[in-house]
C-alpha positions in Angstrom: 32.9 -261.6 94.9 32.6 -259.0 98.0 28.6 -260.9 98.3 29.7 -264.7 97.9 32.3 -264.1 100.8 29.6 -262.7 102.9 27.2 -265.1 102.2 29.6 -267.8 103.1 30.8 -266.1 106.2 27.0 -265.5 108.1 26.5 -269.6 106.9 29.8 -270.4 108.9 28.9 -268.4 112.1 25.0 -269.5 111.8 24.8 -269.3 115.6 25.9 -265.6 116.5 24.8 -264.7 112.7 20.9 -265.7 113.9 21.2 -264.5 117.4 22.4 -261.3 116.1 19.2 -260.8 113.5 16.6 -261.9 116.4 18.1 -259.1 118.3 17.6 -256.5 115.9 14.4 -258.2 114.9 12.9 -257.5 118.4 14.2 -253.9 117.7 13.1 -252.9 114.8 9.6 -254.3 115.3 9.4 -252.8 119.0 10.7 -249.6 117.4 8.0 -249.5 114.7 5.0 -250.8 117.1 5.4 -248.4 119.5 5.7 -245.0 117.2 2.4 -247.2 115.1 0.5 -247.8 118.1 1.1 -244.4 119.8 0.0 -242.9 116.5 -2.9 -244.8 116.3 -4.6 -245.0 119.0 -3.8 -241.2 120.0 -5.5 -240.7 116.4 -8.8 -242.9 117.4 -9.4 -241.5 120.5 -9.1 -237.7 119.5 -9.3 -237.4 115.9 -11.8 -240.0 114.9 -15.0 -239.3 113.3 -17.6 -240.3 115.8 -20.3 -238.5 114.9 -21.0 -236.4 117.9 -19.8 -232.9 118.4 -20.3 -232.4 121.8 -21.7 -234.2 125.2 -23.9 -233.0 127.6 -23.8 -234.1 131.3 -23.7 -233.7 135.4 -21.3 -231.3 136.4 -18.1 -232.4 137.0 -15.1 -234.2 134.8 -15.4 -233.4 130.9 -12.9 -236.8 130.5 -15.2 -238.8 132.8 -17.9 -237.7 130.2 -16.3 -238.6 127.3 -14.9 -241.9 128.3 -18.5 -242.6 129.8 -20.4 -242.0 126.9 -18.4 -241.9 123.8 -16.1 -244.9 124.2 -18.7 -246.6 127.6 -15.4 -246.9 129.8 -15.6 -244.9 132.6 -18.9 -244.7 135.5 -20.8 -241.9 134.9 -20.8 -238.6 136.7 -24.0 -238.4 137.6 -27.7 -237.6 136.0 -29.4 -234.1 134.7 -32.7 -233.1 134.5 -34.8 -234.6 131.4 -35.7 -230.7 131.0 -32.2 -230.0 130.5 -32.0 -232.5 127.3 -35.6 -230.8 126.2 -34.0 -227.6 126.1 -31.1 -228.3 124.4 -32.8 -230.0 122.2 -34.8 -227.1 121.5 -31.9 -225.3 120.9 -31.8 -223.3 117.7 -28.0 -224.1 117.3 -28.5 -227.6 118.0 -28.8 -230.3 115.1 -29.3 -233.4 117.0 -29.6 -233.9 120.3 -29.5 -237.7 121.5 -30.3 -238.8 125.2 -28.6 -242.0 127.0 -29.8 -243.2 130.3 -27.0 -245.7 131.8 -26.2 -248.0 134.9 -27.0 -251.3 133.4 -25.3 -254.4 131.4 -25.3 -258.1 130.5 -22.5 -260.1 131.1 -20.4 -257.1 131.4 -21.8 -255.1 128.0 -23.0 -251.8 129.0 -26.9 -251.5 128.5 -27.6 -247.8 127.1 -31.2 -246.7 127.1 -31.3 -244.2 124.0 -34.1 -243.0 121.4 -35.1 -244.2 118.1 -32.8 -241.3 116.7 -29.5 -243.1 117.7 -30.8 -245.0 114.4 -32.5 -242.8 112.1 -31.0 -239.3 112.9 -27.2 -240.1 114.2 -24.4 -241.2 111.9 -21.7 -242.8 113.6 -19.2 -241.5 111.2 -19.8 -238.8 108.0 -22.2 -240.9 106.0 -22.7 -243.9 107.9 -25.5 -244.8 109.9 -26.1 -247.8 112.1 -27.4 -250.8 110.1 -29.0 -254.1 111.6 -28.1 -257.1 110.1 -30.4 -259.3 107.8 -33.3 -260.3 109.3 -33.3 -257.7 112.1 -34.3 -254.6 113.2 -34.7 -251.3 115.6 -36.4 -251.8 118.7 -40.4 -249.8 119.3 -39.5 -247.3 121.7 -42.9 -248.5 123.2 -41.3 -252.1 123.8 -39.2 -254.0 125.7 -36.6 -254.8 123.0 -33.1 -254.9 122.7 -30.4 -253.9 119.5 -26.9 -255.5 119.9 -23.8 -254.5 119.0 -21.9 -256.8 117.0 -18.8 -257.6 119.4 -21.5 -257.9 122.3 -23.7 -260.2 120.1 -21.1 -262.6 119.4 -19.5 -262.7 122.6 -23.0 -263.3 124.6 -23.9 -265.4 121.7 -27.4 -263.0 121.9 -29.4 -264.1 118.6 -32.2 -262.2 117.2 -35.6 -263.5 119.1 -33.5 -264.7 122.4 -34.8 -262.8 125.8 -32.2 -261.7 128.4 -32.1 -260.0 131.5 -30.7 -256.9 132.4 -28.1 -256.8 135.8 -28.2 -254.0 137.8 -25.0 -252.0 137.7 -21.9 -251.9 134.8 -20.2 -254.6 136.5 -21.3 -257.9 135.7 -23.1 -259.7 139.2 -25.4 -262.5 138.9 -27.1 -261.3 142.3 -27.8 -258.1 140.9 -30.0 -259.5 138.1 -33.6 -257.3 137.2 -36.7 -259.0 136.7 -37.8 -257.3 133.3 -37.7 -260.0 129.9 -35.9 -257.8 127.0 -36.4 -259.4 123.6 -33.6 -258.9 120.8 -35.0 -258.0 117.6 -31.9 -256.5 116.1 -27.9 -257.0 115.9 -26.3 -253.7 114.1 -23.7 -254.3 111.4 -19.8 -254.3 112.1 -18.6 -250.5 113.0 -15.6 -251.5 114.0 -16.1 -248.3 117.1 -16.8 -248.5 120.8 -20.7 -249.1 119.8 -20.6 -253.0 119.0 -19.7 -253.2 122.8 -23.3 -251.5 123.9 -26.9 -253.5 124.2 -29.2 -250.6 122.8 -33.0 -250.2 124.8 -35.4 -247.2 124.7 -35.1 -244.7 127.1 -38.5 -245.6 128.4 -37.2 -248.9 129.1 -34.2 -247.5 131.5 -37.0 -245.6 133.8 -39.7 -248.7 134.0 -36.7 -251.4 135.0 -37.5 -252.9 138.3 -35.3 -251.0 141.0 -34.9 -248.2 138.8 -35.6 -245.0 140.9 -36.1 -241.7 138.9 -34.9 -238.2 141.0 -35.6 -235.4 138.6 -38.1 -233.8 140.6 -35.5 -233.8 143.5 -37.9 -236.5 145.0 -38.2 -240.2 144.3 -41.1 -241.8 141.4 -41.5 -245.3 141.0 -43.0 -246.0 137.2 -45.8 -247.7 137.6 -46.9 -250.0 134.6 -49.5 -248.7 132.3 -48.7 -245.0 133.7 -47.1 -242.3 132.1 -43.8 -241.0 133.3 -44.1 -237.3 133.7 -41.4 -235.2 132.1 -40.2 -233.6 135.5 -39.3 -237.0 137.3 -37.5 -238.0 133.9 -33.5 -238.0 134.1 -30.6 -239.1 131.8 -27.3 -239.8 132.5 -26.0 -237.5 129.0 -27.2 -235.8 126.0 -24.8 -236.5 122.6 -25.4 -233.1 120.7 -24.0 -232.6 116.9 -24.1 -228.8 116.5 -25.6 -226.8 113.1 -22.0 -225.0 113.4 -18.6 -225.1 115.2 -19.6 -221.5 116.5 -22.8 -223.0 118.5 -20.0 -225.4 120.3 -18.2 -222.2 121.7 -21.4 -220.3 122.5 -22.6 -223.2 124.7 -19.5 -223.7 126.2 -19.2 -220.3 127.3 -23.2 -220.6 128.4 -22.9 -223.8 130.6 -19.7 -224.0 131.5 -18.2 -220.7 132.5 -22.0 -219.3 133.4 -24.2 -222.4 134.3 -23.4 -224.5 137.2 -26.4 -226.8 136.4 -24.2 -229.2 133.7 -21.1 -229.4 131.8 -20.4 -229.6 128.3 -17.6 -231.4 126.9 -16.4 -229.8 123.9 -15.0 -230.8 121.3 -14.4 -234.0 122.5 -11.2 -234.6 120.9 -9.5 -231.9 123.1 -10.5 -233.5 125.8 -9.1 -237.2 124.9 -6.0 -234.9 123.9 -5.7 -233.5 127.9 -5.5 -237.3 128.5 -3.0 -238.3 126.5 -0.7 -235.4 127.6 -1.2 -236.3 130.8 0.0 -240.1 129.8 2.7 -238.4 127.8 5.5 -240.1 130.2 4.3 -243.3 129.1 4.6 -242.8 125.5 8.3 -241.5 126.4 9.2 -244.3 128.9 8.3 -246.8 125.9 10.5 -245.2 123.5 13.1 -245.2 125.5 12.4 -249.2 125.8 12.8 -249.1 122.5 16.1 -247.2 122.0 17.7 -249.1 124.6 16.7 -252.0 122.8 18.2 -250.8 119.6 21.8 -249.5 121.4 21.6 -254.0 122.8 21.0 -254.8 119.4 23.9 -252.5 117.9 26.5 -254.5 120.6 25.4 -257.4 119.4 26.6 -257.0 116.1 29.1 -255.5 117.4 30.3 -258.2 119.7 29.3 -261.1 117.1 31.6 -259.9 114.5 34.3 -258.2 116.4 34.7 -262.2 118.4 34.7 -263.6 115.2 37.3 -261.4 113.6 40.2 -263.9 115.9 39.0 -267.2 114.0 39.5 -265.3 110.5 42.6 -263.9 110.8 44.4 -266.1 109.0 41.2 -266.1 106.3 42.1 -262.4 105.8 45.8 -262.7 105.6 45.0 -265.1 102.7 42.7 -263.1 101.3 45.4 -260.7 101.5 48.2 -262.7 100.0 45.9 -263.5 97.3 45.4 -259.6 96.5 43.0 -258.1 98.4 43.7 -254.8 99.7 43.2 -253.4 103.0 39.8 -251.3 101.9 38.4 -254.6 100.4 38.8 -256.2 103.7 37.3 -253.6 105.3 34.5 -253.4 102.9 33.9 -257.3 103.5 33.1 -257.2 107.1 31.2 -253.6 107.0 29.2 -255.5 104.1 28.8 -258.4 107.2 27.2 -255.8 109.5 25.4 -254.3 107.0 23.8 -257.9 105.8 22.8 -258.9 109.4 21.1 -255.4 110.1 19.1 -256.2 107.1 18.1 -259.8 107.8 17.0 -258.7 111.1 14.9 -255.8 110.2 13.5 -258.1 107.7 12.5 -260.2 110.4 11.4 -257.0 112.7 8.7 -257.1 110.1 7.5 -259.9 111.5 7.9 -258.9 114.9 5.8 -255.7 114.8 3.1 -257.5 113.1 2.8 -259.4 116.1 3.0 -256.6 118.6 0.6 -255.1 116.4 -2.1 -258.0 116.3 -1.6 -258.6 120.1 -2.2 -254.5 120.6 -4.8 -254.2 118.3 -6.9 -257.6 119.7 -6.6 -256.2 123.7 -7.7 -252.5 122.6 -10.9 -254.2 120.3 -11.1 -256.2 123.6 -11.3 -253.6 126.1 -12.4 -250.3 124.3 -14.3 -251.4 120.7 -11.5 -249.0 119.2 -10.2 -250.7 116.1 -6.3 -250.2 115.5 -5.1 -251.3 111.7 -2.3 -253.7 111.9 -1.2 -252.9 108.1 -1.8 -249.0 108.1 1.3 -247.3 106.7 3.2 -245.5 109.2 6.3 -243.7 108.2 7.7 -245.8 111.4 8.4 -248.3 108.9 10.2 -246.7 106.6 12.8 -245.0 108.6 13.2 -247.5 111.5 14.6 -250.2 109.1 17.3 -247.3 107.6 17.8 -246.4 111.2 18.5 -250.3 112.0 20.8 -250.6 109.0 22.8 -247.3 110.0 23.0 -249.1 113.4 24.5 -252.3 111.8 27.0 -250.3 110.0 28.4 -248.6 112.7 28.7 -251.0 114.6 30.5 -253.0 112.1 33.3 -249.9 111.8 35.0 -251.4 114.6 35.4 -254.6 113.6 36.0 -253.4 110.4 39.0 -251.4 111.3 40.7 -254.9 113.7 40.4 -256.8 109.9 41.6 -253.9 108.1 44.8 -253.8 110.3 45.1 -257.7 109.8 49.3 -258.3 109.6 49.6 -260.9 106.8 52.9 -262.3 107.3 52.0 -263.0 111.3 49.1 -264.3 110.4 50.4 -266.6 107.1 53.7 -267.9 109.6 53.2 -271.9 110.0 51.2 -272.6 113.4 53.8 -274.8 115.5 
């Protein structure tokens, strides 16, 4: 009975009935994307498995670092000696010990001059390595070849066997083009991470490029072609070290970057994202309280919806009334109303933060390689849509109360 009158009542106010639910649709799903995205993307960026333990690099910011290497954001802070990688690499706490040489790209897609190891050696989560795609393969560190990461492939529209040219620099200029023919021979396999943005050469490739001017010996050497590059005029721009044991992490910290002045050492690198995002805390707070402000909108408008509506029905309740109804049914009736448009709209909200979500989760693929998952459970989406239905029942109390107090005889008296 109490359901049927309901039903019949949100069918006669359609209008402020749907209104109503879009409002608290935009609130529930803004409410739920924002805890979700916060969430996820705080959990990508310092808790995800990426393989590396530690990065190596010029002294200066550990976040420049990180960003520069890791997640190929930010510019990086400068070059170390290729002695410096040899040593560390040597290093009896050391398990693997990767080199990049940077400053490069193609059509905006960093270039990242690395070793054969970034392949065979490296896994860029536990148990994964990287995987070229049918028909490809690894570039000959002796070669001027090229392995593509899968959002870079696609979005250059590099196929295996096309030649390309590097551009000077990680921002995309057609004047700053080199002269050096790199062949693709291999396109990696999804890993949904910051790597199918990067163009993979070997390291010898970086130091032969034409333009390219190497400074380790504190002086400047040219690479001349069929010459070998001595070790001491080598540089790279980091050094992606996994250690043999979470101890060797604080015994080179304390080495290089509380003794040494010659490098820094970012690590673990999810402390350092961490510093970032409590630095950005304010942004995380100023969106939830977006969000709640949203909600308390939503809350009137149920409020207000309702409570207008409660003039048109007055003589429907004194009826009701007259027919037997008592006061608590009344009240029950419209607190039922509230209740029923709460729902419809956080039904909806559904909808809503799946499209936040998808929008979110295409710009941060775009812009970082980071992969957010639009259906991951978050407990966001349990309690936001009881929070949204306590909402809709308070605000409904008022209203509620107005009907409760309906007088039936004033309301039943012949309208002149």
């Amino acid at each position: 009975m109490l359901f049927r009158i309901v039903r019949k009542s949100l069918r006669q106010h359609i209008v402020s009935t749907t209104v109503t639910a879009l409002a608290i649709a935009l609130a529930a799903g803004l409410v739920m994307s924002v805890f979700a995205i916060q969430r996820q993307t705080y959990a990508a960026f310092t808790g995800g498995d990426i393989g590396f333990d530690a990065v190596l690099g010029a002294r200066g910011s550990q976040l420049q670092l990180v960003l520069n290497t890791v997640f190929h954001l930010e510019t990086s802070p400068g070059n170390i000696p290729y002695s410096l990688y040899k040593e560390i690499a040597g290093n009896a706490q050391v398990e693997l010990a990767i080199p990049y040489a940077v400053g490069d790209n193609y059509e905006g897609f960093r270039i990242v001059g690395t070793t054969e190891e970034i392949f065979t050696e490296f896994g860029f989560r536990r148990g994964k390595k990287f995987q070229p795609e049918p028909g490809g393969r690894f570039f000959d560190s002796d070669a001027q070849e090229a392995v593509i990461g899968s959002f870079a492939a696609r979005e250059t529209g590099l196929k295996i066997g096309d030649i390309f040219q590097p551009y000077h620099g990680l921002i995309f200029d057609e004047k700053n083009r080199h002269n050096d023919d790199y062949t693709v021979v291999g396109i990696l396999e999804p890993t949904n991470s910051p790597s199918d943005r990067v163009i993979w050469i070997p390291l010898d490739g970086i130091y032969r490029m034409s333009g390219h001017v190497l400074r380790g010996a504190g002086e400047n050497y040219t690479a001349q072609t069929g010459e070998t590059i001595p070790d001491e005029a080598k540089e790279v721009s980091a050094v992606m070290l996994k250690f043999k044991s979470p101890q060797a992490g604080m015994n080179l910290d304390q080495l290089i970057n509380r003794q040494g002045k010659a490098a820094t050492l970012a690590f673990p690198i999810g402390r350092t994202m961490a510093e970032l995002f409590d630095k950005l805390g304010w942004v995380n707070r100023v969106l939830e309280l977006v969000a709640y402000l949203v909600v308390v909108v939503a809350a009137f408008s149920i409020l207000a919806g309702i409570y207008n509506s409660i003039n048109e029905r007055r003589r429907e309740f004194a009826i009701f009334r007259a027919l037997g109804a008592r006061r608590p049914t009344v009240f029950a009736v419209i607190l039922l109303e509230a209740v029923s448009v709460a729902a419809i709209g956080t039904l909806l909200g559904y909808c809503v933060f799946i499209l936040i979500m998808w929008a979110t989760a295409f710009i941060v693929r775009e812009q970082t390689g980071v992969v957010l998952d639009i259906f991951r459970f978050e407990w966001a989406l349990v309690f936001t849509p009881l929070l949204m239905i306590i909402v809709g029942a308070v605000a409904g109390i008022l209203p509620a109360l107005k009907a409760y107090r309906t007088d039936v005889a004033e309301n039943l008296s012949p309208v002149s």
